[in-house]
C-alpha positions as CSV (number, residue, x, y, z in Angstrom):
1,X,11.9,-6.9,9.6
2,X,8.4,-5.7,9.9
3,X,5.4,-6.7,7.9
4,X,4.7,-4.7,4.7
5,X,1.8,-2.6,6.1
6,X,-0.6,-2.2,2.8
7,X,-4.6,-1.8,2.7
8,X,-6.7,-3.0,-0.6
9,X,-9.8,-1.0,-0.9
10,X,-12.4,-2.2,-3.1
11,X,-13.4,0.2,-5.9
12,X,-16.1,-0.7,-8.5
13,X,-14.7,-2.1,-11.5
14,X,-15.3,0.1,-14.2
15,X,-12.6,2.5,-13.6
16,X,-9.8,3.0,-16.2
17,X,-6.1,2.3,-14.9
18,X,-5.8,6.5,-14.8
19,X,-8.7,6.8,-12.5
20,X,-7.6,4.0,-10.1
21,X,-4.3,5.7,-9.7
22,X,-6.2,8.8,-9.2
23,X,-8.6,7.6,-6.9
24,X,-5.7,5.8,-4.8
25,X,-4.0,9.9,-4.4
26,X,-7.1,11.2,-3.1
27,X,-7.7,7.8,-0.8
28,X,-3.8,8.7,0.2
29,X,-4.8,12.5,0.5
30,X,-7.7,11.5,2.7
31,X,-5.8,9.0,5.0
32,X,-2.9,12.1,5.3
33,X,-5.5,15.2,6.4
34,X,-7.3,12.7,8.8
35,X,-4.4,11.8,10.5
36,X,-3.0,15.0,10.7
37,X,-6.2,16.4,12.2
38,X,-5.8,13.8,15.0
39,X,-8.0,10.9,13.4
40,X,-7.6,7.4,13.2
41,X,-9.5,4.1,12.3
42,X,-11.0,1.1,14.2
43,X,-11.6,-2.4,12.4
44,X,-14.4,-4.4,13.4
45,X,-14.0,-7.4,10.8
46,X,-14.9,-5.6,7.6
47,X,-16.1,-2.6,9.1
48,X,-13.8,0.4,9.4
49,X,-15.1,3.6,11.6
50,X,-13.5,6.7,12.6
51,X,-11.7,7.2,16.1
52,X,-10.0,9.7,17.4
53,X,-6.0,8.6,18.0
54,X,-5.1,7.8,21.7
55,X,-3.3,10.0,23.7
56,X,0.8,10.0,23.6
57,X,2.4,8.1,26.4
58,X,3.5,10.8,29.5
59,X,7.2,8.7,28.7
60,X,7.2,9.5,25.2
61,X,6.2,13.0,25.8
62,X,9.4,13.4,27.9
63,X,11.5,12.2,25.2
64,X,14.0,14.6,23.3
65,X,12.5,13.3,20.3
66,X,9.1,15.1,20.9
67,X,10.7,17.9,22.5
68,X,13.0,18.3,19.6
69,X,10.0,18.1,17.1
70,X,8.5,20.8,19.2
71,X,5.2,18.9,19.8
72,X,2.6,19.9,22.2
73,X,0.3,16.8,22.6
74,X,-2.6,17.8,21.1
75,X,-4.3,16.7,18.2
76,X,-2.1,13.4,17.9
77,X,-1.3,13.3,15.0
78,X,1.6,10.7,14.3
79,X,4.0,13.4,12.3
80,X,7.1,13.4,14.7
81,X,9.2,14.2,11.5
82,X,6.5,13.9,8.6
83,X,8.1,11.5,6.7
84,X,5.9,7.9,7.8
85,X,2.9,10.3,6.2
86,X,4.6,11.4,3.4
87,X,6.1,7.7,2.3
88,X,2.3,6.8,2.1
89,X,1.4,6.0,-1.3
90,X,-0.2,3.6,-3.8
91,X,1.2,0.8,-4.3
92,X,-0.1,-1.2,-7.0
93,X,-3.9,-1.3,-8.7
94,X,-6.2,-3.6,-10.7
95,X,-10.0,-3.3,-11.5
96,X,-12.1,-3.2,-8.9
97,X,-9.1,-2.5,-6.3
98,X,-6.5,-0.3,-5.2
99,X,-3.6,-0.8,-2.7
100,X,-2.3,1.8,-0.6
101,X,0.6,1.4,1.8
102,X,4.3,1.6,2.4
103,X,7.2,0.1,0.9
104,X,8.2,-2.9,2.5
105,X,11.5,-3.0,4.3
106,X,11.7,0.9,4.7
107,X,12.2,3.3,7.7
108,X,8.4,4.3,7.0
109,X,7.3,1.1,7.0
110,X,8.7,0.0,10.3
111,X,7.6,3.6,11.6
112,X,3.5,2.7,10.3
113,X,3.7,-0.9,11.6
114,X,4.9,0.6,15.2
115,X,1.5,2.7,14.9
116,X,-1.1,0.3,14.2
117,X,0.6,-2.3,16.1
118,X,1.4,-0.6,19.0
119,X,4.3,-2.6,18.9
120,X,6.9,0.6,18.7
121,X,10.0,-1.9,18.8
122,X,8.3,-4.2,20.8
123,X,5.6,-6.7,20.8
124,X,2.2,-5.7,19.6
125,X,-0.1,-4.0,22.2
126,X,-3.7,-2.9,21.5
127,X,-3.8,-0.5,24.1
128,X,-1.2,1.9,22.6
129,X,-2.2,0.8,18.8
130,X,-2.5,3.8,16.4
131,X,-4.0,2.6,13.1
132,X,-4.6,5.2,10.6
133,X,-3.9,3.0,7.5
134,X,-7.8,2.4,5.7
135,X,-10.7,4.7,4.9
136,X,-14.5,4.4,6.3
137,X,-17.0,3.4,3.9
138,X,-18.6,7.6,3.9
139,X,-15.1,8.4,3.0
140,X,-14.9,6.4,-0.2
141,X,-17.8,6.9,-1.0
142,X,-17.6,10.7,-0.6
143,X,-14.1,10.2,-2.9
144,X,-15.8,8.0,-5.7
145,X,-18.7,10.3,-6.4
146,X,-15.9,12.9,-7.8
147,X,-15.6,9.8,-10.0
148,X,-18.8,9.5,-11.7
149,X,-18.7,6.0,-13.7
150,X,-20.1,6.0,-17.1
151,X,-23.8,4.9,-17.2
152,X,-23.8,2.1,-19.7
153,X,-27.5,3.1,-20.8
154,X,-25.8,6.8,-21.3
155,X,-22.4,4.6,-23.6
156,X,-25.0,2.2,-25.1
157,X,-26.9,5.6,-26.7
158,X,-24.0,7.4,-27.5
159,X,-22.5,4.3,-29.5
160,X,-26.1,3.9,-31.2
161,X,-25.9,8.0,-31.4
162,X,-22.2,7.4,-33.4
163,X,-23.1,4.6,-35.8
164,X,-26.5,6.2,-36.9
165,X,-24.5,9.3,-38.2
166,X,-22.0,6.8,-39.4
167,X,-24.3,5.5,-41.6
168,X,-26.2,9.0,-42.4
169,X,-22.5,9.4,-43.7
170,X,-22.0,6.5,-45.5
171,X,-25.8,7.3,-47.7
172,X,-24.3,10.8,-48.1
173,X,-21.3,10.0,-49.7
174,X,-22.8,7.5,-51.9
175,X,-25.5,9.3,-52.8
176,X,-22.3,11.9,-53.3
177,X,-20.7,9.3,-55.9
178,X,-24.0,8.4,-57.7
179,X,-25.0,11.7,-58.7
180,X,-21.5,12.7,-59.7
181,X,-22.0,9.6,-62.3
182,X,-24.7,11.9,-64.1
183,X,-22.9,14.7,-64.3
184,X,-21.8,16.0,-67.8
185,X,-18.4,16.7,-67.8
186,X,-17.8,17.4,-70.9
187,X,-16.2,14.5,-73.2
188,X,-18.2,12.4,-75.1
């Protein structure tokens, strides 16, 4: 059974449990149209670059399986069928982190492991390696400015802002209430 093949990407932690999730689709989104359009990832350490996929193996291109699936080599874009791209998803979030990966012990999973292994049913071989499973620093950053975080200089004002008029209000209503006390209604 392979490896569950997951990536945590560090987020800052102000984000609200609806903008993680959202921020894990378009992290998702991003890994899907790069891959499609031929592009993979390199790690070095922490740091994670852009490379272009390698080439399909001349044995795999004379398999039925590529022939079936129509392909014609070029970009390489690891969508034999679609479905290892389209079982990519988030899997789990917490502040200051998302996880996006595949679910462990599925067909996909195998599938992506094959990929950025190189293993492809056998052992692993960085030479035929594929990964496509992170996102380059630009990228996230490019994703988390569609996320603008609150300022807390621009939430400190707007609380000050609320409880001012809060207790503008509060005078109002008493001063409301006092005057009401000298008003002749009528009875003695």
């Amino acid at each position: 059974m392979s490896k569950q093949q997951k990536v945590k990407i560090a987020i800052p932690k102000g984000y609200k449990p609806s903008e993680r999730v959202a921020i894990a689709n378009e992290i998702v989104k991003h890994i899907r149209k790069r891959t499609k359009a031929g592009g993979g990832i390199v790690r070095d350490g922490d740091n994670v670059r852009n490379k272009k996929l390698k080439a399909y193996s001349p044995m795999y291109k004379k398999s039925l399986d590529y022939k079936n699936a129509g392909k014609k080599g070029k970009p390489v874009n690891l969508t034999l069928s679609g479905d290892m791209l389209a079982a990519l998803d988030m899997l789990r979030h917490k502040k200051g982190e998302v996880v996006v990966g595949y679910e462990g012990g599925t067909d996909e999973n195998d599938i992506a492991e094959g990929n950025i292994l190189g293993a492809y049913g056998g052992s692993p071989n960085k030479k035929n390696a594929r990964d496509f499973l992170g996102i380059t620093p630009k990228a996230l950053k490019d994703i988390l400015k569609r996320f603008p975080l609150a300022k807390p200089s621009r939430v400190s004002s707007q609380v000050e802002k609320t409880e001012a008029s809060k207790e503008i209000a509060e005078e109002k209503v008493k001063s409301f209430f006092d005057e009401q006390d000298d008003v002749y209604l009528g009875e003695d």
